[in-house]
N, C-alpha and C positions, 0 to 999 in steps of 0.2 A: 538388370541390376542397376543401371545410372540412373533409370526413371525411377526406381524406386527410392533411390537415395537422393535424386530432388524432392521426392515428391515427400520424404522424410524431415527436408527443410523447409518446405511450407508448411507440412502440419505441425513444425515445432513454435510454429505462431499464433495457433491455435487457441490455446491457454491465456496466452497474452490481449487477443480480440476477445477471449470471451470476458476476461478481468474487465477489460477497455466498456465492454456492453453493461456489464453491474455498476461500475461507475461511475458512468453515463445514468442507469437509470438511477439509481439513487440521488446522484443530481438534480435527475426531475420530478424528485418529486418536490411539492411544494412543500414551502418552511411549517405549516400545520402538521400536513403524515411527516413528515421528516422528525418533528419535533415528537410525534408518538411515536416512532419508530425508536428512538436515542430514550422515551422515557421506560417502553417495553426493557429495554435492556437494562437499563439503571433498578426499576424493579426487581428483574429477575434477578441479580446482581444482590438484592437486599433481602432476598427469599435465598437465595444460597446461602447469603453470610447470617442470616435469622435460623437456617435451619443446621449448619456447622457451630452456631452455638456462641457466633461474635457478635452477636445482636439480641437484646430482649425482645419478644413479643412480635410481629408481626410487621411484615412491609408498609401498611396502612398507617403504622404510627408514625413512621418517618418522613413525611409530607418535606419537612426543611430539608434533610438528608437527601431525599430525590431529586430536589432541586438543585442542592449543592453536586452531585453527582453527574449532574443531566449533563455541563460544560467538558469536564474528562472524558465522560465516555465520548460525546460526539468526536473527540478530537481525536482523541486513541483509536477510534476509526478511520480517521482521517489517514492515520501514522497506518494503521493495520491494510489497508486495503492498497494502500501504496506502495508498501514493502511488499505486499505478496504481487499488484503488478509487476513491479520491478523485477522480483526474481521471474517471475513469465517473460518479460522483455527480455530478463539475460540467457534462460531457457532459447529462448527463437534466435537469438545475438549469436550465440554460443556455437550454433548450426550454421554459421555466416562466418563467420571469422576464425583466424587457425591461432592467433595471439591472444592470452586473456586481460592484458592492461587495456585496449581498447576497445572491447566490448563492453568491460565495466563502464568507461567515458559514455561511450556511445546509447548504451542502456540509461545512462542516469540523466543524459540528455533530453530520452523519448521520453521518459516517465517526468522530470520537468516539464517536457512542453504539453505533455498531457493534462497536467496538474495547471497549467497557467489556462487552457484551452477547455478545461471543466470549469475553473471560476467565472472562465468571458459564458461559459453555456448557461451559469447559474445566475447572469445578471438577467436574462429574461425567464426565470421563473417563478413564478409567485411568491413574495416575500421570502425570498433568498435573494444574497449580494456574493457578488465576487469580490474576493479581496486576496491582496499579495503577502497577506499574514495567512492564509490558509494553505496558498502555496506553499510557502515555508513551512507549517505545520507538517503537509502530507509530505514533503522532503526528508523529516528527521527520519525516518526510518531506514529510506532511499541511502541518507549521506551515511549512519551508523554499520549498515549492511556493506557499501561501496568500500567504505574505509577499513572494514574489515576484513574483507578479501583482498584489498591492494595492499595490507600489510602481509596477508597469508602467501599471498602469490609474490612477494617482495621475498620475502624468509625464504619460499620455494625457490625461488631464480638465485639465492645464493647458497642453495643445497646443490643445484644443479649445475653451477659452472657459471663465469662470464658469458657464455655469448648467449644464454636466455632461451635456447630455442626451445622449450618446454614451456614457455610463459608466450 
């Protein structure tokens, strides 16, 4: 029964190393596939909203539009891939810690230093740069989701009584 229930805590880490592996490669790929990868979506994106009926005519016409698109999506990737690490980080955290205020800290720290430790990966990739605005970028999701459970589990710890020990 206890080996199974370590062996419960390492595999709640799971999720989180595999998140850690797609972010990594999408990292490497170089700023070419990366940029057809962001324009694939920005497409499909104009073929949805073409065939829902909020666009005339075809994805082909909107050459301007693609390109105005192409900076959002990449970044909203940025935000999307972070936040669901993050929640994998707090998944594996969760299985570690008996308190929930500092597993939020603690998770929001790995997924920073992850985030600073992919932009140092991206300075040797083929026309990719790392930069401490991108950091920032893939944090908003991280700080929106953090701030949101420290106010839920705040609210909780004052349903529950002064001494917190539910939090």
């Amino acid at each position: 029964m206890r080996r199974e229930a370590s062996l419960k805590k390492y595999l709640a880490w799971l999720p989180a190393v595999c998140m850690a592996a797609v972010i990594f490669l999408f990292s490497a790929q170089p700023a070419d596939q990366s940029t057809e990868t962001s324009d694939f979506v920005s497409q499909l994106l104009l073929a949805v909203f073409s065939r829902l009926g909020l666009l005339e005519g075809g994805p082909e016409q909107y050459a301007g539009l693609l390109e105005a698109l192409s900076l959002p999506v990449r970044k909203c990737a940025h935000i999307t891939e972070y936040a669901v690490f993050y929640l994998t980080v707090l998944h594996g955290m969760g299985q570690w810690e008996q308190k929930r205020k500092p597993w939020l800290i603690k998770s929001f720290a790995v997924t920073f230093f992850y985030a600073c430790t992919d932009e140092f990966h991206q300075l040797f990739v083929p026309g990719r740069a790392g930069r401490l605005t991108d950091v920032l970028i893939d944090c908003i999701g991280v700080s929106l989701i953090t701030a949101a459970l420290w106010f839920r589990f705040k609210r909780m710890e004052g349903s529950y009584g002064v001494n917190g020990t539910n939090l």
